[in-house]
mmCIF entry with sequence, helices, sheets and N, C-alpha, C, O atoms, coordinates in Angstrom:
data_MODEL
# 
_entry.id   MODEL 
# 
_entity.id                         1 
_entity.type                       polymer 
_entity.pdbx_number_of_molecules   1 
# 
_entity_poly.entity_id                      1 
_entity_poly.type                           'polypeptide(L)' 
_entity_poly.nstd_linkage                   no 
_entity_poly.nstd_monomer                   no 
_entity_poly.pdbx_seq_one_letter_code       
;(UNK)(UNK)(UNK)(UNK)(UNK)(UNK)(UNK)(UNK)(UNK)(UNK)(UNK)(UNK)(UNK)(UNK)(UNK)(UNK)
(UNK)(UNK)(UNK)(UNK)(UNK)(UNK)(UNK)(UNK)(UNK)(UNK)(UNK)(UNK)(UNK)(UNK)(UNK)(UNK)
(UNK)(UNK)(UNK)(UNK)(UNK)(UNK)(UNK)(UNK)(UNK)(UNK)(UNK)(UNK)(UNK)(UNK)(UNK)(UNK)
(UNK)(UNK)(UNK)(UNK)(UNK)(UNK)
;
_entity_poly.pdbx_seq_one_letter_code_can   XXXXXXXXXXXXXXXXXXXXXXXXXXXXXXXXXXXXXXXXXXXXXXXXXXXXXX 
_entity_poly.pdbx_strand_id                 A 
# 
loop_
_entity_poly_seq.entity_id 
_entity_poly_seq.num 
_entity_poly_seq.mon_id 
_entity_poly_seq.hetero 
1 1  UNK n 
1 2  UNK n 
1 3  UNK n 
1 4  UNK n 
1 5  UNK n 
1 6  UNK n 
1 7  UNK n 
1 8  UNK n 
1 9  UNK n 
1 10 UNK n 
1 11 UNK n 
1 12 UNK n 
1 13 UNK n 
1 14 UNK n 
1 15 UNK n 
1 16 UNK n 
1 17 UNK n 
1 18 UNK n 
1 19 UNK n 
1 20 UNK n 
1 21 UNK n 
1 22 UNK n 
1 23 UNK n 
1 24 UNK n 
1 25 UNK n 
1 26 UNK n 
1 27 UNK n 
1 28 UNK n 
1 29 UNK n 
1 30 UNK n 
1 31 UNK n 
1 32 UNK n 
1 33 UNK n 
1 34 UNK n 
1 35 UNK n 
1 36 UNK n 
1 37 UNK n 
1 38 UNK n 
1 39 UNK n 
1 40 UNK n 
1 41 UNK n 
1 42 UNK n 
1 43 UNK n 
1 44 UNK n 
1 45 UNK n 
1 46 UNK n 
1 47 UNK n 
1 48 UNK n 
1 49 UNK n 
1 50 UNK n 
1 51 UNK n 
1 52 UNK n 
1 53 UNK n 
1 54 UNK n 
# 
_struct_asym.id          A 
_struct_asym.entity_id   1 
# 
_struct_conf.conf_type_id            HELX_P 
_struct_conf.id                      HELX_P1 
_struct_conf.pdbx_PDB_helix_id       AA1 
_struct_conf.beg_label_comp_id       UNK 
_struct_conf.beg_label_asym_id       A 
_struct_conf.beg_label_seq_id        2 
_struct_conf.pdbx_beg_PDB_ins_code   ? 
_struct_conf.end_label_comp_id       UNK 
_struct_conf.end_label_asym_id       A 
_struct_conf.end_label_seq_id        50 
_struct_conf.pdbx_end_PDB_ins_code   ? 
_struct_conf.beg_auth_comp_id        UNK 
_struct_conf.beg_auth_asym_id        A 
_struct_conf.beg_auth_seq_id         2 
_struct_conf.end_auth_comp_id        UNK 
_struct_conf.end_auth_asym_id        A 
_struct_conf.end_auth_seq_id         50 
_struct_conf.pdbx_PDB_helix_class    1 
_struct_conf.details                 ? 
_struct_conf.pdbx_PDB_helix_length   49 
# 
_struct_conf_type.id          HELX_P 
_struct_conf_type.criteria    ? 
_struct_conf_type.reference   ? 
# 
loop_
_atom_site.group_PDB 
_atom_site.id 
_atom_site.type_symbol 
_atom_site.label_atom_id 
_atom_site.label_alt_id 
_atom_site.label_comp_id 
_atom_site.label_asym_id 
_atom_site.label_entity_id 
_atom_site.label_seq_id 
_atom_site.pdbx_PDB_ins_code 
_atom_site.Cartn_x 
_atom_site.Cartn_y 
_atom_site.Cartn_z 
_atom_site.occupancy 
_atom_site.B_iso_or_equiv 
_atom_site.pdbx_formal_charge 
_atom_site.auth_seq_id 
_atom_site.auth_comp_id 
_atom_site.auth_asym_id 
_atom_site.auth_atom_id 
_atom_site.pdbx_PDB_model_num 
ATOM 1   N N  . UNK A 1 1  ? 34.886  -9.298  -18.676 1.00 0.00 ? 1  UNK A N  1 
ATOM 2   C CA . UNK A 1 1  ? 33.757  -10.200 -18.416 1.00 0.00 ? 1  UNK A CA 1 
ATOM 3   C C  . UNK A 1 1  ? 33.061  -9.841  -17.106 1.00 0.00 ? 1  UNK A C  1 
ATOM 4   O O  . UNK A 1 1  ? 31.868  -10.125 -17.210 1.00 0.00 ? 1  UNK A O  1 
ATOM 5   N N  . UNK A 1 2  ? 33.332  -9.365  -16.008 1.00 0.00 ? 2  UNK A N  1 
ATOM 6   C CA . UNK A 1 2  ? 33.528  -8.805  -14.478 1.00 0.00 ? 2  UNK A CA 1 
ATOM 7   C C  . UNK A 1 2  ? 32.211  -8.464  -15.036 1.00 0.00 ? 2  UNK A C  1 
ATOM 8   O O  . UNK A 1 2  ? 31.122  -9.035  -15.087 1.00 0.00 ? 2  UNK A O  1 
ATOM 9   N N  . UNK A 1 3  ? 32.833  -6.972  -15.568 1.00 0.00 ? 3  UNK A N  1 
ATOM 10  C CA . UNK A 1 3  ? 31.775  -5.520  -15.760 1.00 0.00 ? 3  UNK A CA 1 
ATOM 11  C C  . UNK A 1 3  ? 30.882  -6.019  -16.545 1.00 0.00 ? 3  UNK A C  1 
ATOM 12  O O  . UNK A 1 3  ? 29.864  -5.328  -16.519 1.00 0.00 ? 3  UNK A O  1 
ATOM 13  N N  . UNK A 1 4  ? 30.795  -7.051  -17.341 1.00 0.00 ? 4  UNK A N  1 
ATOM 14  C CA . UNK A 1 4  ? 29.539  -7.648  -18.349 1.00 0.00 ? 4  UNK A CA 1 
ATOM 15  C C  . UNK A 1 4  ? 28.522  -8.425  -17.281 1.00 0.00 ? 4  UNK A C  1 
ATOM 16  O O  . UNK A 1 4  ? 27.350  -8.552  -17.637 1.00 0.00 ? 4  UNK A O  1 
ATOM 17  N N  . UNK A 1 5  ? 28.795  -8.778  -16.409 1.00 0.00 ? 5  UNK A N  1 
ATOM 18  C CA . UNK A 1 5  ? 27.953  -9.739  -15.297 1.00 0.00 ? 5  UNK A CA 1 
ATOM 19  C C  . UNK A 1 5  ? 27.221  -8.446  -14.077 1.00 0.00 ? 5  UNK A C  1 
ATOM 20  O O  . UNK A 1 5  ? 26.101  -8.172  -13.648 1.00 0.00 ? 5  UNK A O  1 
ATOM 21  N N  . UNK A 1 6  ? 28.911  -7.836  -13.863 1.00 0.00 ? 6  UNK A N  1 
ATOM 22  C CA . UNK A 1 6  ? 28.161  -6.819  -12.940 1.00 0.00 ? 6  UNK A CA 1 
ATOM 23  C C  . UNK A 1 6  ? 26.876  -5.876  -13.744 1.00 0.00 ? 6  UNK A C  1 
ATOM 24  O O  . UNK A 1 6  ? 25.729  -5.784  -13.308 1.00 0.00 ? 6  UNK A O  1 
ATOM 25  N N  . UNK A 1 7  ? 27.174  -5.499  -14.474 1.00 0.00 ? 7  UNK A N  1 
ATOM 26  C CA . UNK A 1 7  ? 26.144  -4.691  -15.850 1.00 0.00 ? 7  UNK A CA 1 
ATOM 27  C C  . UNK A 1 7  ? 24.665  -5.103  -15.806 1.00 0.00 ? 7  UNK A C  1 
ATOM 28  O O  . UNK A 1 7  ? 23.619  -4.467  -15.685 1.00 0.00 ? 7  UNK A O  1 
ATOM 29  N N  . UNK A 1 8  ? 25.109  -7.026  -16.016 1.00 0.00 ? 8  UNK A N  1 
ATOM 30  C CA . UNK A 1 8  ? 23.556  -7.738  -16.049 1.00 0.00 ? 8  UNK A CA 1 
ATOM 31  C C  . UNK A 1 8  ? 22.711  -7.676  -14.871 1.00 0.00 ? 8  UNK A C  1 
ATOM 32  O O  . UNK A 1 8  ? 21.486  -7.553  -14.882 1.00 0.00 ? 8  UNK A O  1 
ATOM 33  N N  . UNK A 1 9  ? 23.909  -7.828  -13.257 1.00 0.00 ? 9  UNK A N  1 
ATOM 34  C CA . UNK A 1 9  ? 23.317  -8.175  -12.016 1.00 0.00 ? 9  UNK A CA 1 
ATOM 35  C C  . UNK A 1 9  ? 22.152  -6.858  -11.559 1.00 0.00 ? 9  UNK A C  1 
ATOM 36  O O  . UNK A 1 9  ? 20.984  -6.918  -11.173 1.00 0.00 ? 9  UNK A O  1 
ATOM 37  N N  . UNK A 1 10 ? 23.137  -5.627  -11.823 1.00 0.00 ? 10 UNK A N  1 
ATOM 38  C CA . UNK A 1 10 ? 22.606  -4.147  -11.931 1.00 0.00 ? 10 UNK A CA 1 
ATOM 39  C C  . UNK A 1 10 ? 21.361  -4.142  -12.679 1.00 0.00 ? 10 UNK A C  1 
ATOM 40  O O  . UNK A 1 10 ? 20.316  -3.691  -12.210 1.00 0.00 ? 10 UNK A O  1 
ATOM 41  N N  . UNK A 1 11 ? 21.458  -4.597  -13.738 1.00 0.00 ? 11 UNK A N  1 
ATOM 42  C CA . UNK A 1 11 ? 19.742  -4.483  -14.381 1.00 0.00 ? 11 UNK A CA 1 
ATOM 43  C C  . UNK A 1 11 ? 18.916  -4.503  -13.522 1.00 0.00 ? 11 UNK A C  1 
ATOM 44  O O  . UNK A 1 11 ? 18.166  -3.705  -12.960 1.00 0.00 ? 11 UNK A O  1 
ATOM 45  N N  . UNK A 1 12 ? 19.256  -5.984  -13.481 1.00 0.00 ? 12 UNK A N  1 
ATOM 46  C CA . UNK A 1 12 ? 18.252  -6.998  -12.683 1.00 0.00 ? 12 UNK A CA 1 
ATOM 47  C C  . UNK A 1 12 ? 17.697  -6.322  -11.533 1.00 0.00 ? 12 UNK A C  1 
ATOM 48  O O  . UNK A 1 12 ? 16.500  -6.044  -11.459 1.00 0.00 ? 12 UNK A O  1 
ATOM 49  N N  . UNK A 1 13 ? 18.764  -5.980  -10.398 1.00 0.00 ? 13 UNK A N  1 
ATOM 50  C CA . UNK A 1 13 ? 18.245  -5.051  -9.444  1.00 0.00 ? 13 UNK A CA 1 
ATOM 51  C C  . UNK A 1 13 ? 17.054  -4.468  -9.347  1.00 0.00 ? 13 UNK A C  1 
ATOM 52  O O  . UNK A 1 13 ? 15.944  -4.553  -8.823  1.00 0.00 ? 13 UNK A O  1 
ATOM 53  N N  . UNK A 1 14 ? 17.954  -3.628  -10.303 1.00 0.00 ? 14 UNK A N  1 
ATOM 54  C CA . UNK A 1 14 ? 17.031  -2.096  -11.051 1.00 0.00 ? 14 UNK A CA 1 
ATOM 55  C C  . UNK A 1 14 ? 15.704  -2.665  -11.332 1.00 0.00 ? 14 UNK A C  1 
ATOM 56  O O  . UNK A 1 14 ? 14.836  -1.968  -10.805 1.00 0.00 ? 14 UNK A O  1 
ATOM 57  N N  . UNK A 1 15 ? 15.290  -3.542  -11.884 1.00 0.00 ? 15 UNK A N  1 
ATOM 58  C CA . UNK A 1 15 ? 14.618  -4.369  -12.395 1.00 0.00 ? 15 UNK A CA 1 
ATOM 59  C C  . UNK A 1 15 ? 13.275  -4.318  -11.039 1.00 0.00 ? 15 UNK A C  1 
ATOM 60  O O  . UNK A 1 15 ? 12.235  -3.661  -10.979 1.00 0.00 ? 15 UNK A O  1 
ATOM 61  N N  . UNK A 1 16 ? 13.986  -5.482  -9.935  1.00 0.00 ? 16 UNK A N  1 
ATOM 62  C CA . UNK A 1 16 ? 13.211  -5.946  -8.928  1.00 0.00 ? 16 UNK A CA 1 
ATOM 63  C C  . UNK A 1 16 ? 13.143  -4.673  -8.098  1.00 0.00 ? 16 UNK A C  1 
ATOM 64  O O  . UNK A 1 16 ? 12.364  -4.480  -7.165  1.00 0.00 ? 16 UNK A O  1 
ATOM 65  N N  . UNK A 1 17 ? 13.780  -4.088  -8.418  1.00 0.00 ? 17 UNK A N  1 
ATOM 66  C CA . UNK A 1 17 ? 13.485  -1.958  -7.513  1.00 0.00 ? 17 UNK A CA 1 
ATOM 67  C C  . UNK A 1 17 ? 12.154  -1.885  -7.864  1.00 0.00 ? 17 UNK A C  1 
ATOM 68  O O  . UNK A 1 17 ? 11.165  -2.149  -7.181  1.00 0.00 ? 17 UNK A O  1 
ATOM 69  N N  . UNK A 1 18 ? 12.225  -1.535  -8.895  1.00 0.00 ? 18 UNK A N  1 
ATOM 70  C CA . UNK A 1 18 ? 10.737  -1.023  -9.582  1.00 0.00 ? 18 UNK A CA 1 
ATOM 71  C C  . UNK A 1 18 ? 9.609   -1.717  -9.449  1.00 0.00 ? 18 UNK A C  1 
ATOM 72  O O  . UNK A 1 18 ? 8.484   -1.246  -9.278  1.00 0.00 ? 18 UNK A O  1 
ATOM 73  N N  . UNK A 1 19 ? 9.995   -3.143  -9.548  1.00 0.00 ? 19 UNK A N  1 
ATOM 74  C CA . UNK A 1 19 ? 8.762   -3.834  -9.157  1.00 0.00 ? 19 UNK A CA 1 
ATOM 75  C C  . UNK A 1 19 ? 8.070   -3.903  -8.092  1.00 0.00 ? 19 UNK A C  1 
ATOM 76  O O  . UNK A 1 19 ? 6.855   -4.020  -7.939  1.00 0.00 ? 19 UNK A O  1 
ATOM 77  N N  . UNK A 1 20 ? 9.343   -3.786  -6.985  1.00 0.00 ? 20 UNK A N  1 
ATOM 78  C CA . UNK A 1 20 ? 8.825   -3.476  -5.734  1.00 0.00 ? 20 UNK A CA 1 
ATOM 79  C C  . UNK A 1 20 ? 8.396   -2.142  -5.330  1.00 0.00 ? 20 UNK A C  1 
ATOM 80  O O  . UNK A 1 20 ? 7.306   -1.915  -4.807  1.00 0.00 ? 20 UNK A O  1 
ATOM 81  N N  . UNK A 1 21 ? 9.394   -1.161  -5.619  1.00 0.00 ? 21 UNK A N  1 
ATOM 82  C CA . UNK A 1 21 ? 8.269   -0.107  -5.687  1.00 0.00 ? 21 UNK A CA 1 
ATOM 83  C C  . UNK A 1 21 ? 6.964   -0.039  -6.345  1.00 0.00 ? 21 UNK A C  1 
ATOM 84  O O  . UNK A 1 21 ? 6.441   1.030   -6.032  1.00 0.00 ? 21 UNK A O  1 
ATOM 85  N N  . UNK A 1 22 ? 6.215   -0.726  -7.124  1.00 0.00 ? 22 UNK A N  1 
ATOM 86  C CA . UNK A 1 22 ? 5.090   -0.565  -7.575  1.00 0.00 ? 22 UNK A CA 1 
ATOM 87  C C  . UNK A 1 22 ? 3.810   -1.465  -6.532  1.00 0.00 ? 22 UNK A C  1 
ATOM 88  O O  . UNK A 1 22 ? 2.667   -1.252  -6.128  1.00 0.00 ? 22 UNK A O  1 
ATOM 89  N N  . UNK A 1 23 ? 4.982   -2.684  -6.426  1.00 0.00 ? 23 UNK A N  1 
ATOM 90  C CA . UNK A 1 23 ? 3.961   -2.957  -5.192  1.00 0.00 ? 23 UNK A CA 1 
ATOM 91  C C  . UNK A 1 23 ? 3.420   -2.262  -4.049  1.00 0.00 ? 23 UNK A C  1 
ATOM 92  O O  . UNK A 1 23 ? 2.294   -2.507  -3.615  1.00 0.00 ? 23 UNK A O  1 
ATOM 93  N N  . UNK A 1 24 ? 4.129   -1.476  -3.594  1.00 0.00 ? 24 UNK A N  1 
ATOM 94  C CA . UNK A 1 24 ? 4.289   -0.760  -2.294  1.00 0.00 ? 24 UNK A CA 1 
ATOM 95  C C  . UNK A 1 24 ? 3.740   -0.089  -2.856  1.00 0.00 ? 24 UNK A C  1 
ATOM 96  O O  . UNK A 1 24 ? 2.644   -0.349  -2.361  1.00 0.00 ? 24 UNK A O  1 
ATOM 97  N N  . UNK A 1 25 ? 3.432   1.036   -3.928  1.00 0.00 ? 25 UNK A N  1 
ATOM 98  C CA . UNK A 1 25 ? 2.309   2.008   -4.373  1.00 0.00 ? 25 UNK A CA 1 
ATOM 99  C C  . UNK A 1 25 ? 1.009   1.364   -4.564  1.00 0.00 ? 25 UNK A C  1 
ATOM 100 O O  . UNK A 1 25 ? -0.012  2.039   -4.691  1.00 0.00 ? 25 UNK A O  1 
ATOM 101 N N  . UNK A 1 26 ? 1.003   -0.001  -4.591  1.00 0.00 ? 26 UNK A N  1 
ATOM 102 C CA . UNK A 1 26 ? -0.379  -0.749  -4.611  1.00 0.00 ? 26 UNK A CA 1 
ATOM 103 C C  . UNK A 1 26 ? -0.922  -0.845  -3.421  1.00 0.00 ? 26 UNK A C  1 
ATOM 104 O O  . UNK A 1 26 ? -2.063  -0.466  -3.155  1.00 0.00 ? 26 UNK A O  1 
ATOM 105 N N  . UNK A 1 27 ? 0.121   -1.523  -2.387  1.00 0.00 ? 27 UNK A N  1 
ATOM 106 C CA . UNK A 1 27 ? -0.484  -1.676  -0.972  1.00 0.00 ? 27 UNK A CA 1 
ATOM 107 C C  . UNK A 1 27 ? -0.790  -0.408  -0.476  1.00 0.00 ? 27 UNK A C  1 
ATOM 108 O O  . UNK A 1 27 ? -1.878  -0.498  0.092   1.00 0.00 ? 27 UNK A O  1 
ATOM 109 N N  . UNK A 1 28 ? -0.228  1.062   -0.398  1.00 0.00 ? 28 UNK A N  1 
ATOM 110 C CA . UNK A 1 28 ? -0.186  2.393   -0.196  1.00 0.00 ? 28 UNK A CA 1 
ATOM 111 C C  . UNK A 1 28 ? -1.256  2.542   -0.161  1.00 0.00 ? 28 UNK A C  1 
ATOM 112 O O  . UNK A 1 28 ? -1.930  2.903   0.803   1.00 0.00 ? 28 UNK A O  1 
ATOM 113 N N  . UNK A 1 29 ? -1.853  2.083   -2.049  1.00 0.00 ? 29 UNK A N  1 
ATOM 114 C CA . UNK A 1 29 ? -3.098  2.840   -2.421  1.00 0.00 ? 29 UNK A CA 1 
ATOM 115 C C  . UNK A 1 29 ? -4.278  1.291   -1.524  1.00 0.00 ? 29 UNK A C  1 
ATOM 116 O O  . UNK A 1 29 ? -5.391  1.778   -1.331  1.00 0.00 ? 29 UNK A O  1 
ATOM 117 N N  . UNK A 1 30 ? -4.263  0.736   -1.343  1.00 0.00 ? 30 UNK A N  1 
ATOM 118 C CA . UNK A 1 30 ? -4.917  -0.434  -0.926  1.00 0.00 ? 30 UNK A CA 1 
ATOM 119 C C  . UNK A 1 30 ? -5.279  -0.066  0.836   1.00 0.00 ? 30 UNK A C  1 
ATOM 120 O O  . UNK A 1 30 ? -6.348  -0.277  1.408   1.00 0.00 ? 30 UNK A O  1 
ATOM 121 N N  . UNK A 1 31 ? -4.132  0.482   1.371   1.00 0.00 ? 31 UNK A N  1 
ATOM 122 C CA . UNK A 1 31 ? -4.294  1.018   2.860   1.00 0.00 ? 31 UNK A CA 1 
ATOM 123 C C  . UNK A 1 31 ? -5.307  1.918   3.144   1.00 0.00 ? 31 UNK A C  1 
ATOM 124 O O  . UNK A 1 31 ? -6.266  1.898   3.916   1.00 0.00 ? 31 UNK A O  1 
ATOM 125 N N  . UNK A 1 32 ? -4.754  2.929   2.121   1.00 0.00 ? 32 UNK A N  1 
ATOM 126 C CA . UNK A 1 32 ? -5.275  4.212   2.359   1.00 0.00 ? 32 UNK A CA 1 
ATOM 127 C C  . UNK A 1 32 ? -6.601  4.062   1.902   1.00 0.00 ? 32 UNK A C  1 
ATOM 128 O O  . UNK A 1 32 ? -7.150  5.147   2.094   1.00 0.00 ? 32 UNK A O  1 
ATOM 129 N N  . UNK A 1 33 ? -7.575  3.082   1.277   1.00 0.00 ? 33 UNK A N  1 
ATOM 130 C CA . UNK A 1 33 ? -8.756  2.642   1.028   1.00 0.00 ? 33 UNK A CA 1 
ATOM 131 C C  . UNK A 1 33 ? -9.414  2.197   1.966   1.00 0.00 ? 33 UNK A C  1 
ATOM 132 O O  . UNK A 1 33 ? -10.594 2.480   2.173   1.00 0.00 ? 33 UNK A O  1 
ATOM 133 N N  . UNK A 1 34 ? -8.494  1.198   2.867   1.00 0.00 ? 34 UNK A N  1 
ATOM 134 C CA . UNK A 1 34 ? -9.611  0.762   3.869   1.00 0.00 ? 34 UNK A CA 1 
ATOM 135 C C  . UNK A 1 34 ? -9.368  1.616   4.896   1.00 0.00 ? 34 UNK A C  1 
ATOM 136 O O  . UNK A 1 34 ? -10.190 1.481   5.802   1.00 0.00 ? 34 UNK A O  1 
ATOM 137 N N  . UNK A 1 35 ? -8.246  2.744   5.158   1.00 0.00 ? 35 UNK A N  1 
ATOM 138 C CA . UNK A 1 35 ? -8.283  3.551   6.052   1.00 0.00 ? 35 UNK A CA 1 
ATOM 139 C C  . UNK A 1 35 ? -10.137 4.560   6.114   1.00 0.00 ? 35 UNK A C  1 
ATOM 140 O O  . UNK A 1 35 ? -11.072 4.537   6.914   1.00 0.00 ? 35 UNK A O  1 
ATOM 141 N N  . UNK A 1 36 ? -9.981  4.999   5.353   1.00 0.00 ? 36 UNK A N  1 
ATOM 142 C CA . UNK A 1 36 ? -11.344 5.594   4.807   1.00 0.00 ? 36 UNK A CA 1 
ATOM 143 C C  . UNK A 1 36 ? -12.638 4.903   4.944   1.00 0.00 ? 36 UNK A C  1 
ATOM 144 O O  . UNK A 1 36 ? -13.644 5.472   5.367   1.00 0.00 ? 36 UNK A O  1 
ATOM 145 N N  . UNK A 1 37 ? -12.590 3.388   4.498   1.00 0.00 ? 37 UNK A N  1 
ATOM 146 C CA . UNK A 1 37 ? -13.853 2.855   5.158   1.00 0.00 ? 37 UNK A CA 1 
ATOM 147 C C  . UNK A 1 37 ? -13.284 2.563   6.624   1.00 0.00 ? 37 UNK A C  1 
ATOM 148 O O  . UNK A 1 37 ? -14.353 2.276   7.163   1.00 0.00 ? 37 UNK A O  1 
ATOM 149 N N  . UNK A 1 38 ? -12.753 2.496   7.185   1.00 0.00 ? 38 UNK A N  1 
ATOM 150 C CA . UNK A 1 38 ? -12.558 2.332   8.550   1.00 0.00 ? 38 UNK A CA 1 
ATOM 151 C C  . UNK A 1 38 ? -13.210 3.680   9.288   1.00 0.00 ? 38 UNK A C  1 
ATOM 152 O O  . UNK A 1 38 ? -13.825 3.730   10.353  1.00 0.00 ? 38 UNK A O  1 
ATOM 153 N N  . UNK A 1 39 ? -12.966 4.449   8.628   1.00 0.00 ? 39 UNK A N  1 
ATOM 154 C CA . UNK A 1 39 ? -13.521 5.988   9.035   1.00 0.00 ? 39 UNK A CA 1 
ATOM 155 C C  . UNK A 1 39 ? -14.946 6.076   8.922   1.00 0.00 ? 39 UNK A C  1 
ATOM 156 O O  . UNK A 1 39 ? -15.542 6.757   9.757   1.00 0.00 ? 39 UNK A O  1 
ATOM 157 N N  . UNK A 1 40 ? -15.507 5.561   8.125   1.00 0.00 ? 40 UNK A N  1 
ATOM 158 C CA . UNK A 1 40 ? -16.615 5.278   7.486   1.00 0.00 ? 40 UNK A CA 1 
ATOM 159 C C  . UNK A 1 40 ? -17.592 4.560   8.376   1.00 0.00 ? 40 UNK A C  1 
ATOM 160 O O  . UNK A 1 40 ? -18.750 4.799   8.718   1.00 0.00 ? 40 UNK A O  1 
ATOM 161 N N  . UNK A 1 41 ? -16.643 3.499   8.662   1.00 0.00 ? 41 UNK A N  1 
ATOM 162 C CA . UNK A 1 41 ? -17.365 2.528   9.514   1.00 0.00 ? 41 UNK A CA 1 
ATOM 163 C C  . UNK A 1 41 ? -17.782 2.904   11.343  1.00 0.00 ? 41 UNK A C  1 
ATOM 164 O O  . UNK A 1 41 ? -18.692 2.570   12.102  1.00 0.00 ? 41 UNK A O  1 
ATOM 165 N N  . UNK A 1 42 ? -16.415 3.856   11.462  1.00 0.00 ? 42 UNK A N  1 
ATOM 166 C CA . UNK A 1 42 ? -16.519 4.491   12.671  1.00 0.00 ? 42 UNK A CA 1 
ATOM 167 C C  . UNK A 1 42 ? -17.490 5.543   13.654  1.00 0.00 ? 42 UNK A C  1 
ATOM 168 O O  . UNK A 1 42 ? -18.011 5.667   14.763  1.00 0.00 ? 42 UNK A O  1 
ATOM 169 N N  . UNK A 1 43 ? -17.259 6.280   12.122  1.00 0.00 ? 43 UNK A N  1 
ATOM 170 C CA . UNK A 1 43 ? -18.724 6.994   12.192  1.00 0.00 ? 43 UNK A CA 1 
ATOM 171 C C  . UNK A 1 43 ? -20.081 6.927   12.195  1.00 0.00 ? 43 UNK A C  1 
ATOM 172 O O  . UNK A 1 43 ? -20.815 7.710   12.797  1.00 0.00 ? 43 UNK A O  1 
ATOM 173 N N  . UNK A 1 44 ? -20.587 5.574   11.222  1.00 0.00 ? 44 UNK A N  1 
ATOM 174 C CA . UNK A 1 44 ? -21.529 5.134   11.108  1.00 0.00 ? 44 UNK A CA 1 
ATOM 175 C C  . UNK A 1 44 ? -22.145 4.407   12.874  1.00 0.00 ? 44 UNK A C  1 
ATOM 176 O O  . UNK A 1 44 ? -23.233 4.551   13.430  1.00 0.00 ? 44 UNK A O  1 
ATOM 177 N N  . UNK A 1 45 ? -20.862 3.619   13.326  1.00 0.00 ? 45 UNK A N  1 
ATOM 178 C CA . UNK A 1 45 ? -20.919 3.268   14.715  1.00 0.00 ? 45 UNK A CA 1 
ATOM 179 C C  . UNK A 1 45 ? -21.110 4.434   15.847  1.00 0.00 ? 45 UNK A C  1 
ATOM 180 O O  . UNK A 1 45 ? -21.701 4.320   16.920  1.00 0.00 ? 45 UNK A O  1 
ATOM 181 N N  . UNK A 1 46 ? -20.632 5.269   15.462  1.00 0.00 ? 46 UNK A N  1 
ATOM 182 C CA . UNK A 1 46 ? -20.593 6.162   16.984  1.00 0.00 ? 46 UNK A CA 1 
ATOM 183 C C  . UNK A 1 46 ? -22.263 7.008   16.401  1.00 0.00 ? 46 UNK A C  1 
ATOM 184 O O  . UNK A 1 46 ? -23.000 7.346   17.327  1.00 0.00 ? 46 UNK A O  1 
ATOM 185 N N  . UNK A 1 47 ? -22.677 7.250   15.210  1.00 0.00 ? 47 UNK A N  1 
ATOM 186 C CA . UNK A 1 47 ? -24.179 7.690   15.077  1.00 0.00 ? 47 UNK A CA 1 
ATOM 187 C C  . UNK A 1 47 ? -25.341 6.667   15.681  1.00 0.00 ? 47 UNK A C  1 
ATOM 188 O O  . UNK A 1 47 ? -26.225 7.020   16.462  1.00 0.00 ? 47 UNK A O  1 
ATOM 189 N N  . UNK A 1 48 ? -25.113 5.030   15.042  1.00 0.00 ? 48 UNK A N  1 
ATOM 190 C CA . UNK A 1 48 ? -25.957 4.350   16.232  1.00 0.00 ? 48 UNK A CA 1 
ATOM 191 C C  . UNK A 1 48 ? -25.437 4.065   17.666  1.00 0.00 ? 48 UNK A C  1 
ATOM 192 O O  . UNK A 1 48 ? -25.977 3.113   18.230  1.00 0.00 ? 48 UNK A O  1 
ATOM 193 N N  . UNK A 1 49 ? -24.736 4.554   18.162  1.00 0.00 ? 49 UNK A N  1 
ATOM 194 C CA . UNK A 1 49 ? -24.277 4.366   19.724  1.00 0.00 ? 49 UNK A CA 1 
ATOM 195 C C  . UNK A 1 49 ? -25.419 5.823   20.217  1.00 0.00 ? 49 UNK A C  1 
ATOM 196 O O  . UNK A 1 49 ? -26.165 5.777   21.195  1.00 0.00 ? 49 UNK A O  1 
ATOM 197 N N  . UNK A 1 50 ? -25.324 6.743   19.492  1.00 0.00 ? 50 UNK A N  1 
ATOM 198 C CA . UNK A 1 50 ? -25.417 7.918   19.902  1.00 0.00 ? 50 UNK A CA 1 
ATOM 199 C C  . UNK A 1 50 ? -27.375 7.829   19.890  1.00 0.00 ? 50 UNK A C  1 
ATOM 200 O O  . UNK A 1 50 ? -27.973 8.335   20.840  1.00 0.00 ? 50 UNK A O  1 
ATOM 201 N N  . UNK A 1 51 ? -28.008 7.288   18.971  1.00 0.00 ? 51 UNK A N  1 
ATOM 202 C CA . UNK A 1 51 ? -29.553 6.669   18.571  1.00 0.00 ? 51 UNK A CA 1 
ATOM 203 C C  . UNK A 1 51 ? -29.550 5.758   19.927  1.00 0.00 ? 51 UNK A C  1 
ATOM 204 O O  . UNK A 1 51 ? -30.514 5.795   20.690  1.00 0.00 ? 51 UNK A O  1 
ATOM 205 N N  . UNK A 1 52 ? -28.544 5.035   20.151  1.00 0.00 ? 52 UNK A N  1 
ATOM 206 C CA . UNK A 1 52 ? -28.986 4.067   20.926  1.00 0.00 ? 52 UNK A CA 1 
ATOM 207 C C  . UNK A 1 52 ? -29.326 4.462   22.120  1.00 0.00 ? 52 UNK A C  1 
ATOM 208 O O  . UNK A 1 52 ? -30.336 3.971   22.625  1.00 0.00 ? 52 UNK A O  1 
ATOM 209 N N  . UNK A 1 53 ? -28.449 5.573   22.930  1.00 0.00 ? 53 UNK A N  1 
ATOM 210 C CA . UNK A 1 53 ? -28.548 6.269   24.203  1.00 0.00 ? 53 UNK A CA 1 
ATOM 211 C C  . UNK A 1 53 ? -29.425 7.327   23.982  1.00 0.00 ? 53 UNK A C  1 
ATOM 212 O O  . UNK A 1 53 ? -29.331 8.237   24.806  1.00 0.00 ? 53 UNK A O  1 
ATOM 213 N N  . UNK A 1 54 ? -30.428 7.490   22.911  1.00 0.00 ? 54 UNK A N  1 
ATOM 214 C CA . UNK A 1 54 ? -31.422 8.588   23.179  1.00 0.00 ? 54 UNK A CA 1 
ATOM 215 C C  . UNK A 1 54 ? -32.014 7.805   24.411  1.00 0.00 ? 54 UNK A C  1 
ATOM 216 O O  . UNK A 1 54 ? -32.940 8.288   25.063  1.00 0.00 ? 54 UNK A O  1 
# 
């Protein structure tokens, strides 16, 4: 009966592993999105800084 519970608990795990790894490939891909407009945004700022001090 032990190994029938331990068996189920192990799924389960396994289970909430994956799920959480998928989250974390969501937030990953979610970071690395606004990393890029952050870049985006940076640049756009330092071109009018650069207009501004003509």
């Amino acid at each position: 009966a032990d190994a029938i519970v331990l068996q189920y608990q192990n799924q389960r795990l396994v289970q909430q592993l994956e799920a959480q790894k998928n989250e974390v490939h969501v937030l990953e891909a979610k970071l690395n999105e606004l990393k890029a407009k952050q870049i985006a945004y940076d640049e756009a700022l330092i071109g009018v800084n650069k207009n501004w001090n003509l």
